[in-house]
N, C-alpha and C positions, 0 to 999 in steps of 0.2 A: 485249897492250896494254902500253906502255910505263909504269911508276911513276914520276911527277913527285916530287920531294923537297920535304921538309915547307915546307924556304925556299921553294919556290917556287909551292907552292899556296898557301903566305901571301899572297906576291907577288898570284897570282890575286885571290885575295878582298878584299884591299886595294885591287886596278886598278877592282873590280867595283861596292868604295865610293864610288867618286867620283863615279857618277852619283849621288850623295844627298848630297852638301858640304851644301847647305843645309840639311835635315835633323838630319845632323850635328852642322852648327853649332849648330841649335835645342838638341840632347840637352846640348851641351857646356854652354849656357848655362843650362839649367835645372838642370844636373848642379851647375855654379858655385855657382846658389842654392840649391840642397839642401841640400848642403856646407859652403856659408856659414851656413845657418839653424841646423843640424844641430852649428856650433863654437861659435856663438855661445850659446845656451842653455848649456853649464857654465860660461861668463864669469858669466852671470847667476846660478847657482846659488851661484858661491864669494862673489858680491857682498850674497848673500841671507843664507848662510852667517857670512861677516864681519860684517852688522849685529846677527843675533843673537849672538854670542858673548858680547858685554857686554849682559844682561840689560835692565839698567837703561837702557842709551840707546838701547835699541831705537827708533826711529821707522815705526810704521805706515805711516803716510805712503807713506816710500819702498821699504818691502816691495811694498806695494801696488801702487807705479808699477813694479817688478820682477816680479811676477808678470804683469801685462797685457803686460810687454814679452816675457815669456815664450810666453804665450798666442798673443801676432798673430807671433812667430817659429818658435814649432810649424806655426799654421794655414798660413803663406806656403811654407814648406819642406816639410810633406804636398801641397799643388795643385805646388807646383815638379817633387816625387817622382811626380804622378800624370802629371801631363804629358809626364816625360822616359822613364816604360813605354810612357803611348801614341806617342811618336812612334819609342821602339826597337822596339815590334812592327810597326809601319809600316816602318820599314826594314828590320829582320827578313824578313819577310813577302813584301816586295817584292823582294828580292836571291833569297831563296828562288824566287820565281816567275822572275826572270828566269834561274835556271841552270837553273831544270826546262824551261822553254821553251827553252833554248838546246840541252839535251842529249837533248830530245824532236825538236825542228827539225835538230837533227846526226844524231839516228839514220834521219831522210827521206832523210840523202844518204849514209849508207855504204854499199858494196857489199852484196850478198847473201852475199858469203864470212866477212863479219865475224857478220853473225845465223848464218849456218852454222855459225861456228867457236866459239860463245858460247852457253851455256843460256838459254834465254828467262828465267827465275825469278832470275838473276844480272843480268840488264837490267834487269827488271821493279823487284826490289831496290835498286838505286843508285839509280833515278831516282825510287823511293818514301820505303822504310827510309833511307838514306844520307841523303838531300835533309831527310827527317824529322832525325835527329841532328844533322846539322848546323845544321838551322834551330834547334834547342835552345841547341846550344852556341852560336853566333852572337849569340842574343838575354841570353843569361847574359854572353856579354862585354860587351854593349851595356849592359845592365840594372849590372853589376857592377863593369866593369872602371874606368871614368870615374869614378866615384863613390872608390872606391877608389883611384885614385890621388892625385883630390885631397884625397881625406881622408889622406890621410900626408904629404901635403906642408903642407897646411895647418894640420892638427894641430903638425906640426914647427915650422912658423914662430911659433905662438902660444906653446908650450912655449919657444922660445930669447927670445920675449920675456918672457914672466913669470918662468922662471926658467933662463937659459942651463947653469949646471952640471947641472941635473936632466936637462934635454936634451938634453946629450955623454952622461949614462950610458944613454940609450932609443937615442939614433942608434948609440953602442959597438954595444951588445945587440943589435940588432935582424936586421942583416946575417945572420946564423947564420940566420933563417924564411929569407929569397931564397934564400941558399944549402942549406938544403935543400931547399925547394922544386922549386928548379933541377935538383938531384940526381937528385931521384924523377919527378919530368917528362918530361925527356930520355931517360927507359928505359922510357916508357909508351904512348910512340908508335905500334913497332912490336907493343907489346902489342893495343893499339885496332884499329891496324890487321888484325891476323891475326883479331882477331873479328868483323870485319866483314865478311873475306873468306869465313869459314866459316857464318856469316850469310845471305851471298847464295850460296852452296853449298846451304845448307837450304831458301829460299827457293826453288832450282832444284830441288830435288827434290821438294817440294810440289808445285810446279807442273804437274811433270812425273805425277806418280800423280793430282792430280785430274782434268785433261787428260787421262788414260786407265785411269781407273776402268776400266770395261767389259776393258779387256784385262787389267789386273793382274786382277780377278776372273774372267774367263774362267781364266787360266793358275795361276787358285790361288798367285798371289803376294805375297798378305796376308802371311805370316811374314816370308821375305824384304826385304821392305818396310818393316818395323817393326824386324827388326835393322838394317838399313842408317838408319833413320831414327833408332834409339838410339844408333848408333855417331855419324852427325854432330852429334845432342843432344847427346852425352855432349862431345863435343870443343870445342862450343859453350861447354857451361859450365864445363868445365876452361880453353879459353882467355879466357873471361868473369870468372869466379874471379880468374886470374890478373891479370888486367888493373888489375880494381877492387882488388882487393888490395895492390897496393903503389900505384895511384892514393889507397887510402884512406889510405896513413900518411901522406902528405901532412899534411891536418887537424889531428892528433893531434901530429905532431913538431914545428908550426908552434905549436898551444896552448900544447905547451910552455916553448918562447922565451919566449910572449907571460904567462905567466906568469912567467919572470923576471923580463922587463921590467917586471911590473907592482909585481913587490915590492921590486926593484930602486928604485924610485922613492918607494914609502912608507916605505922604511927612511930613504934619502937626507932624504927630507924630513923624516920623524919627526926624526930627527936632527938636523936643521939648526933645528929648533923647539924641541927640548928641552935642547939644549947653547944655551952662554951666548953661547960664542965670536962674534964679529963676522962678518955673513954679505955674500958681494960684492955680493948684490942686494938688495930689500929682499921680505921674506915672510909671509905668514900662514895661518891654519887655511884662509880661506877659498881661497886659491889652490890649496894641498895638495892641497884638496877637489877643485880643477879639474884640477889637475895630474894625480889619479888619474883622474879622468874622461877626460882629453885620453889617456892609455897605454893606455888601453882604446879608445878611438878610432884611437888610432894604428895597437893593433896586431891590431883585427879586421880592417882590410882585408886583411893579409896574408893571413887565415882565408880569404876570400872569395876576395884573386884565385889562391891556390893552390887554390883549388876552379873555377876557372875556367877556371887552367893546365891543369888534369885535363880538362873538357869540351873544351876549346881542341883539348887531343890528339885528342880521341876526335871531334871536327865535322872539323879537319883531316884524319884520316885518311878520314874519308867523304867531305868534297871533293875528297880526290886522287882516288877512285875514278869518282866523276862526273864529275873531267877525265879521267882517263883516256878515257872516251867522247867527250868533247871534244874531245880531242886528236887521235882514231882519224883515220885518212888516210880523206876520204872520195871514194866513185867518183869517177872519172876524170869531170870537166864535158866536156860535148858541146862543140865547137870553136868560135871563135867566127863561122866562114862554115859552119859544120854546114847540110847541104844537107836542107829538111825533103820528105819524099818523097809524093808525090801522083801521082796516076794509075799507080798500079806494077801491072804489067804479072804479077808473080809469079815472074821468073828467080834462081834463089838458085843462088850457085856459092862452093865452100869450093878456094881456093889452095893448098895442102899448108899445112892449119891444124895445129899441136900446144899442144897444152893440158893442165898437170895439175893439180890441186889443190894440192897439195905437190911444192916444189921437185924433190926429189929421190925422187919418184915419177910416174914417166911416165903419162900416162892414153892419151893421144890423140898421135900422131904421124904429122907428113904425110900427112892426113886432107886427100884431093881427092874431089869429085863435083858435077855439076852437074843442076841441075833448073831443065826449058823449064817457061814459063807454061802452068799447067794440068794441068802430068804431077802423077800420086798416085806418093808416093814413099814406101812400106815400110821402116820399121825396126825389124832385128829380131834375138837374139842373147841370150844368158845371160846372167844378172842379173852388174851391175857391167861390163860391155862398154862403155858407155858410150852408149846413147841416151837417157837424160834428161842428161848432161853436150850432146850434141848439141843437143838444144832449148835449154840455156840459153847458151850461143852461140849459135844463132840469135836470142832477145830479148833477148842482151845484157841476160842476170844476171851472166854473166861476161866475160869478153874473149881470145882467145887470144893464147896466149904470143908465138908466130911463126904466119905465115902471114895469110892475108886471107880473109874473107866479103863478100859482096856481094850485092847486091840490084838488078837493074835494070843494073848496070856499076858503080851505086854501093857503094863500102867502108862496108859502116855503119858501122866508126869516124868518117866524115865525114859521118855523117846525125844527126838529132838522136833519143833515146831514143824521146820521145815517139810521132812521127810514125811510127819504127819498129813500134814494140807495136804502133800504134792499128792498122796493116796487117796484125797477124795475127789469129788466132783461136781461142783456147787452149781445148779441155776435157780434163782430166787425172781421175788416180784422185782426188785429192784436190780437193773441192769447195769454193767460196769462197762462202760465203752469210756476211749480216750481221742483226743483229737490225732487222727492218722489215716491211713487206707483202712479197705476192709479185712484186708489178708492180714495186716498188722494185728489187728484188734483180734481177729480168729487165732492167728498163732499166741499172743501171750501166753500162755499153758502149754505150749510145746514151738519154741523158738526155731528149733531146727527141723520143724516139719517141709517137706517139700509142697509146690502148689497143688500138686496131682494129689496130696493128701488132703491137704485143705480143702481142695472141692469134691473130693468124694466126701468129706465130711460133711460139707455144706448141701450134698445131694439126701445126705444120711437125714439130714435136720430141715430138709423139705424149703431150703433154703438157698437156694441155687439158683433156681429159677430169678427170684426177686434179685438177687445180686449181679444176674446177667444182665437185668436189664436195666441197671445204673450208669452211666455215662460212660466208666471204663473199669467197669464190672468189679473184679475183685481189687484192683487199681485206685476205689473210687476214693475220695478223700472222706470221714465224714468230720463233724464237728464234734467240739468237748460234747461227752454223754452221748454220744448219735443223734443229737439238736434235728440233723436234719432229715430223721428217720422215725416211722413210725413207732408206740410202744411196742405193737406187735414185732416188727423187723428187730430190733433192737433184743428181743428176747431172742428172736430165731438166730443171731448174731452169740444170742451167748449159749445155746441149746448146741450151735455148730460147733463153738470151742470145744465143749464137752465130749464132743461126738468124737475129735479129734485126737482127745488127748487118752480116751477109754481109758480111765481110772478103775481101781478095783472096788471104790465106795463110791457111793451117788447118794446126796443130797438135793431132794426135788421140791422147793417151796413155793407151791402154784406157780410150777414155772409154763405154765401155759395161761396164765390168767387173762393174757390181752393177746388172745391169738383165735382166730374166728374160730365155729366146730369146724367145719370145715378140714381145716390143716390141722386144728388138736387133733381127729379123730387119727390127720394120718403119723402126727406126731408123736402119739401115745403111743402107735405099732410101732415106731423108731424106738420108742422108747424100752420098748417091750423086751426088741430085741436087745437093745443094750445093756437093759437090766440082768439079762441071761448071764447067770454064773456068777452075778455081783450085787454085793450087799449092797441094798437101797434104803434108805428113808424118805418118806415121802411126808411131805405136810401140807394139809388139801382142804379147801372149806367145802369144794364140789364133791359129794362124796359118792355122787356116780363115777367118777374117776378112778377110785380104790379098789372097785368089787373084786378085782384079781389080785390083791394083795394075799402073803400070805400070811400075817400076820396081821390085823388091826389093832393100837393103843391108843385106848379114848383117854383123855388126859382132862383132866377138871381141878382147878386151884393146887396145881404142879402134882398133883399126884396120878397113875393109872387107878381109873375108875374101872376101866373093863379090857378087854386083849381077848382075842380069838380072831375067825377070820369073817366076814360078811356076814354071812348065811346065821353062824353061830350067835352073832350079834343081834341080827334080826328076831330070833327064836329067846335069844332073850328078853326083848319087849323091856328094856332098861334104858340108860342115858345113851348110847349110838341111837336104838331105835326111836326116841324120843327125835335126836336131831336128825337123824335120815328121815322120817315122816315129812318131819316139818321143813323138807327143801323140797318136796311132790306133795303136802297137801293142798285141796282145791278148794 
């Protein structure tokens, strides 16, 4: 996946603000009055301050009309402040939703090669953790940033009217926070970054050991496990550490300033109070008093929005990562006169197809054969030869490099996916069950099937019996994957679907692998007859299984090494007979 630049995931999230202007506008405007209410109370303080100074002419009176103005300017500038969180977590929230939808809706259309080529637990990761960070930082600039900058401006403007010389020496000072800031910001990015990558690293390896508990503890790989899980925690929080670490002197270098600046300004005025000499403007205790309030105003926001720069880094680098999913090239769309295929007949013919995973590793090269409607077509050959590369060119998981496949005469590059799959009929080692009843799980592949057809299907796939005697039979709930069902059941679960849905093609990839002889034997007659009048491929390591094929292709480093049918193979005393031997020698 390609790394978008920090400008230009800005870019992104800014394009992504617009559907909220109005919104916006609302935060801007309440931001205004918070801001305003938020300046205006030390105006009222130094005005409180100056009546008491001279004891004696103090007037109640007007303290009094000063504190109520104080009162309903607090009160109006808390509802301003409560209003302008609720409407940033609303926009927060809903920018948040709309990139998890857009990078959930993008991963429907990437090829198979990309989930192939990517940990689950690092997908899983960006479109959860990342989309979380982000939404953090996002609602902190929203929450902070606005506020913040019109508090430094406004602040500014009030200081150069009360008293312009006090206000050259805060604007001098001040520059040295942005400029550090700036400093430590711009070398924190690619900090953020690498811990987020290492993040969804760890994420993929969890994923990966609870997903196959059962075999890490079969192979006693608990130790193993736990160093490898120390070694990416450890990396974690050394590139974690590092991150926050110099994101944290940010804060502390920024106090600093603002601590000049604050004494900076009590000296100035002390000064300009206590000397006799003639002053440009005119001044008093009670101003001083504002004027120190207003430099603490001034120069907290810099506190804040260099603590915002810092999340800023750390939400942008998890945005880039969720565009990078975004951005992913996804499959090739069906054409737009894409031909959708009905009544197919079953003829599949491969043109001298070549296909590899990686460039510059050949899998499959001018790869020809054809099979008439109806014929059972064997495939078979040493692991990595390439027959499940063969099946996913046939349902176009993938696509060949050069060469053509076709269906009927037609190129399924010029048929649509869809219509394609729905024509075949897939059962593999690997079972597809979802958390539901059983009859759910059996109808996927024909939604509107009636029950009476689901259980004659499940009587077809020797599979009835077992589902009757589940707590409430075809009713029964199971778990994600069929958890709480055998491999075997779990096959006979997806053997049944097929049964149900009698496709014109059949893809069979040791779909009886974990099913006793017993039931394979009665399963292959199911099979038998199912196969009648429809094109099958079969892909089988048992090759007593095949004998009635009528076709066999022995496949060695993606090429056929040999094709006839059983009997032919045996007589030829070549690569089949070498491997049928040697699953019956003694």
């Amino acid at each position: 996946m390609s790394k978008p630049s920090q400008s230009a995931v800005l870019k992104r999230i800014l394009k992504q603000l617009k559907n909220y202007k109005f919104f916006i506008a609302l935060t801007v405007i309440f931001a205004l009055i918070s801001v305003a209410g938020t300046l205006i109370v030390p105006i009222f303080f130094g005005q409180v301050i100056d009546l008491l100074v001279d004891g004696a002419k103090v007037e109640f009176s007007k303290l009094f009309e000063k504190f109520i103005a104080i009162g309903a300017t607090v009160g109006i500038t808390c509802i301003a402040q409560w209003l302008m969180n609720v409407i940033n977590n609303r926009i927060t929230y809903d920018v948040v939703r709309d990139i998890r939808e857009e990078a959930f809706s993008h991963l429907q259309k990437l090829p198979l090669k990309f989930i192939d080529a990517h940990s689950y637990g690092d997908i899983v990761g960006r479109n959860i953790a990342d989309v979380d960070t982000f939404a953090d930082g996002l609602l902190m600039g929203f929450t902070q940033l606005f506020t913040g900058v019109l508090t430094i401006v406004g602040t500014l403007g009030i200081m150069i009217a009360i008293n312009w010389v006090i206000a050259l020496i805060v604007f001098v000072i001040t520059p040295l926070s942005l400029f550090v800031a700036k400093f430590i910001a711009s070398r924190t990015y690619s900090l953020f970054r690498k811990t987020s990558e290492i993040r969804g690293e760890q994420t993929a390896f969890i994923d990966e050991m609870i997903g196959n508990l059962k075999v890490v503890q079969a192979f006693n790989r608990q130790d193993e496990n736990l160093q490898k899980f120390d070694e990416v925690n450890d990396r974690l929080t050394k590139a974690s550490l590092k991150s926050i670490f110099y994101s944290s002197l940010t804060n502390p270098s920024t106090r600093f300033v603002n601590a000049v600046v604050y004494a900076a300004v009590a000296l100035s005025g002390a000064l300009m109070l206590v000397l006799s000499t003639p002053l440009p403007v005119a001044f008093s205790v009670g101003m001083l008093t504002s004027l120190l309030s207003y430099a603490n105003q001034y120069t907290k926001p810099f506190n804040e929005i260099s603590g915002v720069i810092t999340e800023l880094q750390n939400a942008i680098a998890c945005a880039g990562r969720i565009y990078e999913i975004i951005d992913e090239k996804p499959q090739t769309p069906d054409a737009e006169n894409a031909i959708i295929l009905e009544d197919v007949k079953g003829e599949v013919e491969f043109e001298n197809v070549c296909f590899s995973y990686v460039p510059d590793k050949k899998l499959i090269e001018n790869l020809s054969l054809k099979a008439t409607a109806g014929q059972r077509i064997a495939i078979v050959g040493p692991t990595g030869c390439g027959k499940t590369t063969l099946i996913n060119l046939l349902m176009r998981f993938y696509d060949p490099v050069d060469g053509k496949i076709s269906v009927d005469g037609n190129d399924i590059l010029s048929v649509t996916r869809n219509s394609l799959r729905k024509n075949y009929g897939m059962v593999l080692q690997d079972t597809w069950l979802k958390s539901g009843t059983v009859l759910e799980n059996i109808k996927i592949g024909k939604p509107d099937a009636t029950r009476e057809e689901v259980e004659e299907a499940g009587k077809s796939a020797r599979a009835h019996n077992f589902i009757m005697q589940m707590p409430q039979g075809y009713d029964t709930v199971i778990a994600e994957d069929g958890g709480n069902l055998s491999q075997g059941q779990k096959q006979l679960l997806c053997i049944t679907r097929i049964m149900l849905c009698l496709p014109p093609m059949l893809i069979l990839d040791e779909a009886t692998s974990s099913i006793d002889t017993r039931t394979e034997q009665q399963i292959q007659q199911a099979f038998a007859n199912l196969m009648q009048g429809r094109t099958s491929f079969i892909v089988a390591h048992r090759l007593s299984t095949i004998k009635e094929a009528d076709l066999i292709l022995v496949m060695n480093a993606g090429n056929i090494v040999e094709q006839g049918t059983h009997e032919e193979l045996l007589k030829k005393q070549g690569f089949y007979a070498n491997l049928y031997n040697s699953q019956f020698a003694i």
